[in-house]
N, C-alpha and C positions, 0 to 999 in steps of 0.2 A: 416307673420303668427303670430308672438310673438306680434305685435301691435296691431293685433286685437283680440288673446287670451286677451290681458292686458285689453283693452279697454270692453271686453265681461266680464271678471273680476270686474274691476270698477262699470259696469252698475248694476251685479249683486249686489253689496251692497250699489246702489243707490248712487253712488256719480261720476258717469261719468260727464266727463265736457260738459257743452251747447256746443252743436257746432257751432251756433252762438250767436253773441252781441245780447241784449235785446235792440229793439228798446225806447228808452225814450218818454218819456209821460209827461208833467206840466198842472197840470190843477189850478186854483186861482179862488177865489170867494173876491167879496168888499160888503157884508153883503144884508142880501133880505129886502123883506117889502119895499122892491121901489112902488111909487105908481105916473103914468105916466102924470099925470094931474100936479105931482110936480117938473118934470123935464124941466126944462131951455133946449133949443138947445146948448148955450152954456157951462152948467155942463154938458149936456148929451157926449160933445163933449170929452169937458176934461175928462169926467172919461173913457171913451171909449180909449183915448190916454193914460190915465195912467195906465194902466189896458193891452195896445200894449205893451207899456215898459215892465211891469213888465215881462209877459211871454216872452219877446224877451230876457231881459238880464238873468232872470234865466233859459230860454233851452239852452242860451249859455252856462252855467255851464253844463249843460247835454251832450251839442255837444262835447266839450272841453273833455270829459270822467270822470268830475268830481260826485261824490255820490248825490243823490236825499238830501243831507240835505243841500246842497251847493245850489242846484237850487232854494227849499222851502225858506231858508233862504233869496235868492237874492230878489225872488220875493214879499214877504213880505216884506222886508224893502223898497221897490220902491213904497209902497201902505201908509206905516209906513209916509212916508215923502211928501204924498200928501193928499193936505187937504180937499180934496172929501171923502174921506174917516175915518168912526170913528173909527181911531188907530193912536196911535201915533198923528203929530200935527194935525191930525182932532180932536180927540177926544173932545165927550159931557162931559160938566159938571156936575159935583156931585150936593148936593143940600147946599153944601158950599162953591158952586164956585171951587171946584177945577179941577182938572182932575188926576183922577185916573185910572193908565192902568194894562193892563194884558196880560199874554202872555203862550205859550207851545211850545212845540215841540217834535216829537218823531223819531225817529229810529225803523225803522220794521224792520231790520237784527238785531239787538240785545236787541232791546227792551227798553233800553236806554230812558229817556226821561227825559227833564227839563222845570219849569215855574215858571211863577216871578206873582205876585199878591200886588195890591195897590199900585203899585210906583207913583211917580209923577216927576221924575227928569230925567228919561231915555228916551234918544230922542230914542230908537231902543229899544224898549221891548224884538220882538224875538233874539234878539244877545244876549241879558242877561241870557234869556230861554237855551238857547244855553249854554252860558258861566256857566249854573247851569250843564247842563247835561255834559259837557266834564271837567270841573273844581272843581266839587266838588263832595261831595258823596252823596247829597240829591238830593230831586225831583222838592220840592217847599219853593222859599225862599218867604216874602211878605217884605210890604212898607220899614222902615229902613233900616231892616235888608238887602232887598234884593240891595238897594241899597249902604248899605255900600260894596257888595261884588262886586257889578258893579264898587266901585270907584277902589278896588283892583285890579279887572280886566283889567285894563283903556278902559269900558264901556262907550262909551261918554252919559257925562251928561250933562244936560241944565238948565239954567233958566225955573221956570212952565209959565212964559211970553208967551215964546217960542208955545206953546200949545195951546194959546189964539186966536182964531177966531173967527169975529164978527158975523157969523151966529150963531155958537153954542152958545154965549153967547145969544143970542135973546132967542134961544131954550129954555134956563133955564128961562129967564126972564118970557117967556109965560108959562110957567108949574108952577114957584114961583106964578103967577097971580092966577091961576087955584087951585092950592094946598090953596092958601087964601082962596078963595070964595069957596073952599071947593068942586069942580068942576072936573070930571073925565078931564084927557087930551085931548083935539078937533081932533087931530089930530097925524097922524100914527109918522110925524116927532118928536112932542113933546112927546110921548108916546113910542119913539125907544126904543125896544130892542131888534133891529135886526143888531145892528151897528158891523160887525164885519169883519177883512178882514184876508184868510188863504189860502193854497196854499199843495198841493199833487203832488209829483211823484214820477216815476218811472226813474232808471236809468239806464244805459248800461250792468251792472251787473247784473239785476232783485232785485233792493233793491227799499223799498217803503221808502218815508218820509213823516208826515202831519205836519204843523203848522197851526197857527190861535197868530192873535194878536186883541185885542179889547180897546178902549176907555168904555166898558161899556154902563150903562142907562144911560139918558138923568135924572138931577133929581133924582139920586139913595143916599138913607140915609146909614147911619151903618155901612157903611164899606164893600155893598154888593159885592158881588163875584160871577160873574156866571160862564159857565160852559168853557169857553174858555180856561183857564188855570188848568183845574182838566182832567187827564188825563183818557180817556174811555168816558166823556162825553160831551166834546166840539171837543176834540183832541186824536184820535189816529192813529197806525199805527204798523202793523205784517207783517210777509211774505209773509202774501195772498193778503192784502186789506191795504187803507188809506186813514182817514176820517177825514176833517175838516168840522165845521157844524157852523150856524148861524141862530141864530132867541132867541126866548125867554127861555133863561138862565136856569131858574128856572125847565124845561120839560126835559131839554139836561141831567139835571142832573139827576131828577127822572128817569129816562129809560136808563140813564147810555149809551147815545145813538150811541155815536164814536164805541163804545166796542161791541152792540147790531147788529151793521150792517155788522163790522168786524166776528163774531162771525157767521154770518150766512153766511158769504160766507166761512170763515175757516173748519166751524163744521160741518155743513148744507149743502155744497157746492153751494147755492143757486149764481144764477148769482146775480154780483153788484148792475147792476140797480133792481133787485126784492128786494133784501136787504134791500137799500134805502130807494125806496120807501115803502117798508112797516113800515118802523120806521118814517119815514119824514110826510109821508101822509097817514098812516091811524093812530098811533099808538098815538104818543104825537097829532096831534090833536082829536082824541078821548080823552085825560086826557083835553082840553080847550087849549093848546098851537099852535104855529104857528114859520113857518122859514125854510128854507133850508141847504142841504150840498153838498158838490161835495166829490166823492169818486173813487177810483182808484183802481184795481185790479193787482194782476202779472200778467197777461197778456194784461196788457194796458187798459182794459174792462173801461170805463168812465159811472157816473152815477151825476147826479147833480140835484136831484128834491125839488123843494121848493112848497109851498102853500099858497103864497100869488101873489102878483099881479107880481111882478118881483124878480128877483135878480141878483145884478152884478155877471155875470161870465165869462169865458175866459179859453180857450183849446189849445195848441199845441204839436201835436204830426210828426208821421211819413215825413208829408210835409213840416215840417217847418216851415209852416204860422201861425201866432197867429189869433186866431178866439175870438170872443168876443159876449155878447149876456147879454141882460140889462131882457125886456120884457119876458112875459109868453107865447105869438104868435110867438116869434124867434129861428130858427129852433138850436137843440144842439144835442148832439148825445145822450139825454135824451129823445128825443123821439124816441128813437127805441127800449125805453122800455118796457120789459116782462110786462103783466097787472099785479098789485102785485096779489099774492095769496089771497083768504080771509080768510084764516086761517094759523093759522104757521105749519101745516103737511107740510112735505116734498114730492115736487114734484112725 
């Protein structure tokens, strides 16, 4: 009788405990604007197997009972370190030849969050991102700077060699052609800015995490920055919701758009997948932009809409199986999407 006064106590000011474990949830994206006419059998293969990896070794951090920034963290750096992907040594070239990366991460239980912008020496961007938000007192460090704090950290650093792949350098070469002759870009490859790869979940606790790591444009001048590493609009993550996004940079940031789908399942209580997709698919592309996210709720809810022809992505939940899905006909638990609203009133 006193254990379940205490317990009827507790509930009363809302802080009784779950009475069970939160099943875990990973869900990873490898950046959209795939377009299937450009896919090799055997890229399609390898991205597909590195893409198994990653949600195999980061739900293992989840099995294991470890926090959702442990799982996001794993599985990013497993996308980080395959060169199918524009992060880390995929990354496209600037229009000086270089490569220049970016990085976030956040913490939905305390809101926490860190990211690195312009480096060129950090083989693992999201550890950096990471090593900003549990190491130091700011949010965003950039190029030198960020990396002098990476050497501190013992960040491993690399040779920009390291980075160097003879696709991506073709990529520039065609776009340096095209910027000559004064010539819009041909093609969705040479004209990526869709190159991005991040990863959401959910852990045994009920804590949400999002990262996202990016190589950037293909061809980008000034030092641009897009939304991967600016926290609400490439990347974030609350209580309720966690959102990594990919596509064109410059839109993610106008609509502030991590922060915008968060907000509406937070405020709004709107389900995930209506959230999403109302930011994803109607909203920035009504401003002219294009590109997908995958987004995760507390209670597991999965939402992952994009608008263009494809986008890599990859799910493992309650079964254990890592599910994967490139194409816009491949079935994901985004099609058992709410139609979005046509207007933002509340259901």
């Amino acid at each position: 009788m006193k254990s379940f006064r205490l317990f009827a106590a507790l509930a009363a000011l809302g802080v009784a405990a779950m009475t069970h474990a939160t099943t875990p949830v990973l869900i990873i994206h490898g950046g959209s604007g795939v377009v299937r006419r450009d896919m090799t059998p055997a890229k399609e293969k390898a991205v597909r197997a590195a893409m198994t990896k990653a949600l195999l070794d980061g739900y293992a951090q989840l099995k294991a009972g470890k926090p959702a920034l442990d799982a996001v963290t794993t599985a990013i750096t497993v996308l980080e370190d395959d060169s199918n992907f524009n992060a880390g040594k995929g990354s496209v070239f600037t229009h000086d030849g270089k490569n220049e990366m970016d990085a976030a991460i956040m913490d939905g239980d305390t809101l926490r969050a860190g990211s690195v912008a312009a480096v060129h020496r950090v083989k693992n961007p999201i550890l950096l991102a990471r090593a900003v938000m549990e190491h130091s007192s700011h949010v965003m460090l950039v190029g030198d700077g960020a990396e002098a704090f990476a050497k501190e950290q013992g960040i491993t650093l690399v040779d920009p060699s390291y980075f160097r792949t003879e696709e991506r350098w073709q990529q520039l070469q065609k776009a340096l052609k095209e910027d000559a002759a004064k010539q819009p870009h041909a093609d969705l490859e040479t004209a990526k800015h869709f190159g991005t790869v991040g990863a959401v979940a959910l852990d045994s606790d009920g804590h949400l995490a999002a990262g996202t790591s990016t190589g950037g444009m293909n061809d980008k001048r000034w030092g641009r920055v897009g939304d991967s590493p600016i926290i609400g609009a490439g990347t974030y993550a609350n209580a309720q919701c966690a959102v990594s996004g990919t596509g064109w940079g410059e839109f993610y940031i106008r609509t502030v758009a991590a922060h915008e789908i968060c907000m509406k399942v937070s405020m709004l209580n709107e389900p995930i997948q209506r959230a999403a997709a109302e930011v994803i698919n109607q909203e920035i592309p009504s401003m002219g932009g294009n590109g997908g996210a995958i987004a995760l709720d507390s209670d597991g809810h999965i939402a992952m809409p994009f608008n263009t022809d494809g986008m890599y992505r990859g799910w493992i939940g309650a079964d254990g199986v890592p599910h994967v899905a490139i194409y816009d006909d491949e079935p994901d638990p985004s099609n058992q999407t709410p139609a979005p609203a046509t207007s933002s009133a509340q259901d």
